[in-house]
C-alpha positions as CSV (number, residue, x, y, z in Angstrom):
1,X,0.0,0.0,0.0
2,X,2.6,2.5,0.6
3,X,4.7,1.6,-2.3
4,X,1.7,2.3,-4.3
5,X,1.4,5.5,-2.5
6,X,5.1,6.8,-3.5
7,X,4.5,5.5,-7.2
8,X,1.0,8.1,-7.6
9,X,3.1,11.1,-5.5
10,X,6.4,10.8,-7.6
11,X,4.0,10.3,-10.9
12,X,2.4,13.2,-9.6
13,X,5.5,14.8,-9.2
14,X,7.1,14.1,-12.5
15,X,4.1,15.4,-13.9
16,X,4.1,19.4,-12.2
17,X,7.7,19.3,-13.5
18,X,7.0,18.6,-17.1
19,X,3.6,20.8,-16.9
20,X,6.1,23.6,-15.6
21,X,8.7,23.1,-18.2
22,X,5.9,23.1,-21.3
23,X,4.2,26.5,-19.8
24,X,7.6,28.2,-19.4
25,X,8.4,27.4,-23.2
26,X,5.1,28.1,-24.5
27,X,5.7,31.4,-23.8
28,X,9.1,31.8,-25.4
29,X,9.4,33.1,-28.7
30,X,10.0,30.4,-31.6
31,X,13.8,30.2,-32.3
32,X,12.7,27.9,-35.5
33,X,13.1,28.7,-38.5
34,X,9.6,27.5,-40.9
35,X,11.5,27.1,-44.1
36,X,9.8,27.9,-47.1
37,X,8.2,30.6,-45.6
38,X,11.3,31.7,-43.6
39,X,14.9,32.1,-44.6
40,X,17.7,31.0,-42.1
41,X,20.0,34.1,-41.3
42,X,23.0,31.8,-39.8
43,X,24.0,30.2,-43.1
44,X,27.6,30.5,-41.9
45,X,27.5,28.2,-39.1
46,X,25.9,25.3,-41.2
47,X,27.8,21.8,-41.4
48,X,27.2,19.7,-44.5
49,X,28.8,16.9,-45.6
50,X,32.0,16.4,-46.2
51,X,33.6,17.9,-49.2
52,X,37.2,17.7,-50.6
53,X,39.8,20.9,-51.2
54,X,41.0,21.4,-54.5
55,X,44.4,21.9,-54.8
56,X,45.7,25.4,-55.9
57,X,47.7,24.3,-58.7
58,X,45.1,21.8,-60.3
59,X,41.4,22.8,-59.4
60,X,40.2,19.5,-60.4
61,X,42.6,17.6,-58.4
62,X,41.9,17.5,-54.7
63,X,44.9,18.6,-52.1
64,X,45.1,15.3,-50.3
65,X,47.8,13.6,-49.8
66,X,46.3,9.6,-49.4
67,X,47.6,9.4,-45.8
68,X,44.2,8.1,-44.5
69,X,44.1,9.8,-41.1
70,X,40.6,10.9,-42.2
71,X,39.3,7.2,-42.5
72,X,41.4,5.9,-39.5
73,X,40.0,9.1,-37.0
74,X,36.1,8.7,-38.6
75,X,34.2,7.1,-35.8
76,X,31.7,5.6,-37.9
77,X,33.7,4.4,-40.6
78,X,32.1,6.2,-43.5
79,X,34.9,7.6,-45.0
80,X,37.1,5.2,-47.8
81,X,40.1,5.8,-49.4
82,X,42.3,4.4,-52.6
83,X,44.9,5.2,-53.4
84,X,48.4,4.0,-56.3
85,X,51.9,4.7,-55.3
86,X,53.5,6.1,-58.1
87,X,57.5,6.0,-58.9
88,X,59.2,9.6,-58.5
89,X,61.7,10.0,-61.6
90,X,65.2,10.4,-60.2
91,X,67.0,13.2,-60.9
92,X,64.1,15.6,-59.2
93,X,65.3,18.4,-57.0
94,X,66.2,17.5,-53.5
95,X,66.8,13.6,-54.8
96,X,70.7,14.0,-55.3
97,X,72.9,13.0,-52.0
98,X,76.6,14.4,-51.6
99,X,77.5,11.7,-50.6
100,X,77.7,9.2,-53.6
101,X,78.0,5.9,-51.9
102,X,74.6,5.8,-50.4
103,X,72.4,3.8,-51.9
104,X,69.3,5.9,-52.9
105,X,65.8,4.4,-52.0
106,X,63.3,4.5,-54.3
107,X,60.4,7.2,-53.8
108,X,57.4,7.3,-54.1
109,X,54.3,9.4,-54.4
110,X,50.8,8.4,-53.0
111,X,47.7,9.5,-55.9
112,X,44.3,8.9,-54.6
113,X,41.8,6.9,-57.0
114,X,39.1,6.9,-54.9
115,X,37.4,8.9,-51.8
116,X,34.3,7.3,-50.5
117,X,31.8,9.1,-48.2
118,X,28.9,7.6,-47.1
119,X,26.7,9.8,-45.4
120,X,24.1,7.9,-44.2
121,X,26.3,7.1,-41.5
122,X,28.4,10.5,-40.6
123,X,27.8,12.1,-37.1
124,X,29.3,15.5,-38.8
125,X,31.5,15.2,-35.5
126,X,34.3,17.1,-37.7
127,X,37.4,14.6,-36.7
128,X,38.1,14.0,-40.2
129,X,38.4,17.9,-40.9
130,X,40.6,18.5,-37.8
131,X,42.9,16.0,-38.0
132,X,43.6,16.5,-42.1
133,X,47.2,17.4,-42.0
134,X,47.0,19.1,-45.5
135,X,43.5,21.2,-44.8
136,X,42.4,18.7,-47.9
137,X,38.7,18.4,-46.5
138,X,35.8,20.7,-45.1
139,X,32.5,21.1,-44.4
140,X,29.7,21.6,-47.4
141,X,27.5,24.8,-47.4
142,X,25.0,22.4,-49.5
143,X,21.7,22.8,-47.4
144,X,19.4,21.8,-49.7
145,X,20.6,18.0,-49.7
146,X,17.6,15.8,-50.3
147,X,17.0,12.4,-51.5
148,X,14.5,9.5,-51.9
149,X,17.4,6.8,-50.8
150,X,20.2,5.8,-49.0
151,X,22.3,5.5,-52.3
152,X,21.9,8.9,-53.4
153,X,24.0,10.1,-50.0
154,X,26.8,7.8,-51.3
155,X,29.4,10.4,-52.6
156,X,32.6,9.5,-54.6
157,X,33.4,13.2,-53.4
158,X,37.0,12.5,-55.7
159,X,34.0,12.6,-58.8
160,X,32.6,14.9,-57.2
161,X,35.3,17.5,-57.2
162,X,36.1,17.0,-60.8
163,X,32.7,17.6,-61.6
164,X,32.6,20.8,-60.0
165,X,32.6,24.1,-62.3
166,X,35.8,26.3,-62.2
167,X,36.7,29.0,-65.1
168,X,38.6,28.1,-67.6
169,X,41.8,29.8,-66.8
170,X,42.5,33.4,-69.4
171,X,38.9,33.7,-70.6
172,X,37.1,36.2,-69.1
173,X,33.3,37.2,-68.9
């Protein structure tokens, strides 16, 4: 009997408290923003998906350098990577030893093939974009991302980039 007792007063209880918390709010102005009708002013602050950097030299190519610490760092594992080594030509500056009777290794250059997101799965935690020790990645300003399946949030964002408009460099408008 007194069990049942506590059970009705801390229902009661929990009930005033959430009765409370509703009437405070209801008062509140709206801090929502009722998009068509309403634009959002804070565009700035918005987080997308993740994008890749282009590099300053090549805008189609991206600035990464295949190390991976994105996909290693990503805590849900939707970020993957390929990538080719490629043979530097010797004879490049900076190759040449004084000393002539080291042998010279043979370097190499990592070129990335392919860079996966899947974004069904991405937290937007931001990791990958902190921890990028080339800048090569950063958030989208795309807000209007939409789609009818989980496929079409599957992003080769490599494709992606190469895709992407630039001006054709010496014309102008």
């Amino acid at each position: 009997m007194l069990k049942s007792i506590h059970k009705n007063i801390s229902g009661i209880w929990s009930l005033i408290v959430g009765l409370r918390v509703t009437g405070q709010n209801f008062f509140r102005p709206q801090i929502t923003v009722h998009y068509p009708r309403q634009e959002a002013d804070n565009i700035q602050d918005y987080r997308g998906h993740v994008e890749l950097v282009s590099s300053e030299q090549d805008p189609k190519s991206p600035k990464c350098i295949a190390c991976g610490a994105c996909a290693r760092i990503c805590p849900s594992g939707c970020i993957h990577i390929q990538f080719e080594k490629i043979a530097l030509q010797t004879g490049e500056k900076g190759t040449e030893t004084k000393e002539e009777t080291k042998p010279q290794k043979a370097r190499s250059k990592k070129i990335i093939t392919k860079f996966n997101l899947d974004f069904n799965y991405c937290s937007l935690c931001g990791l990958c974009v902190q921890n990028c020790p080339v800048n090569s990645l950063r958030f989208s300003d795309n807000i209007y991302l939409a789609g009818h399946s989980p496929q079409e949030f599957r992003f080769d964002l490599l494709q992606r980039l190469r895709n992407q408009s630039f001006p054709s460099p010496g014309k102008e408008d």
